[in-house]
C-alpha positions in Angstrom: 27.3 10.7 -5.5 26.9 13.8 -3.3 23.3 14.0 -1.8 23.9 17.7 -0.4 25.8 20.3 -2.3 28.1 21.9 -0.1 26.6 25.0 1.4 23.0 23.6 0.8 20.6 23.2 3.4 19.7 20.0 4.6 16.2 19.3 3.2 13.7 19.8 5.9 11.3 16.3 6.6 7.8 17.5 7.3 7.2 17.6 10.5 4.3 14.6 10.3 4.8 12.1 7.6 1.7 10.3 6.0 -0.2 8.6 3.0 -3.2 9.3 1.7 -5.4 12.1 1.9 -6.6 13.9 5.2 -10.3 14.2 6.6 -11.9 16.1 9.2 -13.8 15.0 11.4 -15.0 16.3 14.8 -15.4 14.1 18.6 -16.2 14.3 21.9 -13.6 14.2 25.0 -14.4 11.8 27.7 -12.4 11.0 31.0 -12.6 8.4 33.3 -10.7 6.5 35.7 -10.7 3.0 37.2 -9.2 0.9 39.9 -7.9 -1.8 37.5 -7.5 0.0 34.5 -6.1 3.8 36.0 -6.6 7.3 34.1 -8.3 7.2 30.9 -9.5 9.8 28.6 -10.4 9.8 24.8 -11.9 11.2 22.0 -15.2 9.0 21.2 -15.4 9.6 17.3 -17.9 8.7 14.7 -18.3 4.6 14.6 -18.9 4.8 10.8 -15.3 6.0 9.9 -14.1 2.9 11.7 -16.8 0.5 10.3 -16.3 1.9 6.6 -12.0 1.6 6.6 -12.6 -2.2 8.2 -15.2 -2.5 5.4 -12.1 -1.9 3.3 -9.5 -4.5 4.1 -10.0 -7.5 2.1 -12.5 -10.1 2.8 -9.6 -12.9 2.9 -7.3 -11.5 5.7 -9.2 -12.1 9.0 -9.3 -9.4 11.3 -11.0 -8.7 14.7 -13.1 -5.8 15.1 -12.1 -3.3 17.9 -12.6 -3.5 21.4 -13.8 -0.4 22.2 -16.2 1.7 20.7 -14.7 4.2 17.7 -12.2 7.0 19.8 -8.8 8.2 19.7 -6.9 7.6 23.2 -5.1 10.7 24.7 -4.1 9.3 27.9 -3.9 5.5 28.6 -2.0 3.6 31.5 -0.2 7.3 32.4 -0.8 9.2 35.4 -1.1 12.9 34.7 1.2 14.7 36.9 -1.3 17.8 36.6 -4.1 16.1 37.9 -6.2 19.8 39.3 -6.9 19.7 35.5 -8.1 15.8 35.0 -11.7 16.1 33.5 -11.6 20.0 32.9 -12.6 19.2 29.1 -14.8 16.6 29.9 -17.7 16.7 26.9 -15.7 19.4 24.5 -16.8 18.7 20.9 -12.6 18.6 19.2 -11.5 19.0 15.5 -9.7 16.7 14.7 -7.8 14.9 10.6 -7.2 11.8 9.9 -5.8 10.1 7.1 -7.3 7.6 4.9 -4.1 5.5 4.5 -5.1 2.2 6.3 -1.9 1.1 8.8 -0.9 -2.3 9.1 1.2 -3.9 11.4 1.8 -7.4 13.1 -1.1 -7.1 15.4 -3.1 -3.9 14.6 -4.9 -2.3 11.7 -5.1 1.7 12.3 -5.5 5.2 10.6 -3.6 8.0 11.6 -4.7 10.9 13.5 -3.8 14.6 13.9 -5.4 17.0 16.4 -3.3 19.9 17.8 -5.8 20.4 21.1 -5.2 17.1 21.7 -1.6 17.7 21.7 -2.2 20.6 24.0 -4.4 18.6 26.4 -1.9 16.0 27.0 0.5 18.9 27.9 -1.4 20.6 30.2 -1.9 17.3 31.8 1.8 17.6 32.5 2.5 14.3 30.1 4.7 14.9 26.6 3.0 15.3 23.6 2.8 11.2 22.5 3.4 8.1 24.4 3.5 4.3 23.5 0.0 4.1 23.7 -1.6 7.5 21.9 1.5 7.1 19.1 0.2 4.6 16.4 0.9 1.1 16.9 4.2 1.0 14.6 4.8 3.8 13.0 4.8 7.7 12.8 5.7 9.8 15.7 3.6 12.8 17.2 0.4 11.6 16.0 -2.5 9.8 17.2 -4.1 6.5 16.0 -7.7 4.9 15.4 -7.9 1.4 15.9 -10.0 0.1 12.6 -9.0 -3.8 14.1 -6.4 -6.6 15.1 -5.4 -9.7 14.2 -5.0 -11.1 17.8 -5.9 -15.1 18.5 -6.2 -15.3 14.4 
């Protein structure tokens, strides 16, 4: 069985795989920073997207809700190496899609997230485009996440 003809192109993967159909939705940047827990900034979304996928998983499979309020996290245990710009966004209103696929791992119960600006944030902050913590618990790459819950302690 030949999968490529020769002198056929390789097919071409999209660039960001994902189920399910995409929403927009729009949040609010907030940064802080704390002793114990270091640089922090996210995108505080809308608590009823999280609230209604939750609603969604089936009564019989326990699941924790979330421990923070609804967001996306952009940077999270990282230390922006271009820190003259840390907070310079602070309160922008951001676009941003998500798909209404619900993840599931070991652990964690997510949506994926899109949102060029956030891309471009994180790279003005000096830090690549995803890292372990903004890349969706297990799963795609160059996206973004929303914790929905977690089976931890269950």
């Amino acid at each position: 069985m030949i999968l490529n003809p020769p002198n056929s192109e390789t097919p071409k993967t999209p660039p960001v795989p994902f189920k399910g159909d995409l929403f927009e939705s729009v949040g609010t940047l907030r940064y802080s920073f704390k002793e114990e827990y270091g640089y922090r900034l996210v995108l505080e979304i809308d608590q009823g997207i999280i609230d209604y996928y939750r609603s969604m998983i089936p009564k019989w499979i326990k699941t924790n809700k979330q421990m923070y309020r609804a967001h996306i996290s952009v940077v999270r245990h990282e230390v922006p190496p271009n820190l003259e710009v840390w907070a310079k966004y602070e309160g922008e209103e951001v676009k941003f899609v998500y798909s209404n696929y619900i993840n599931n791992g070991t652990v964690y119960w997510w949506l994926n997230a899109f949102c060029t600006r956030l891309e471009e944030i994180r790279v003005e902050l000096g830090l690549p485009v995803s890292s372990l913590y903004t890349l969706p618990p297990e799963g795609f790459t160059k996206c973004f996440h929303i914790t929905i819950g977690n089976n931890k302690g269950l």
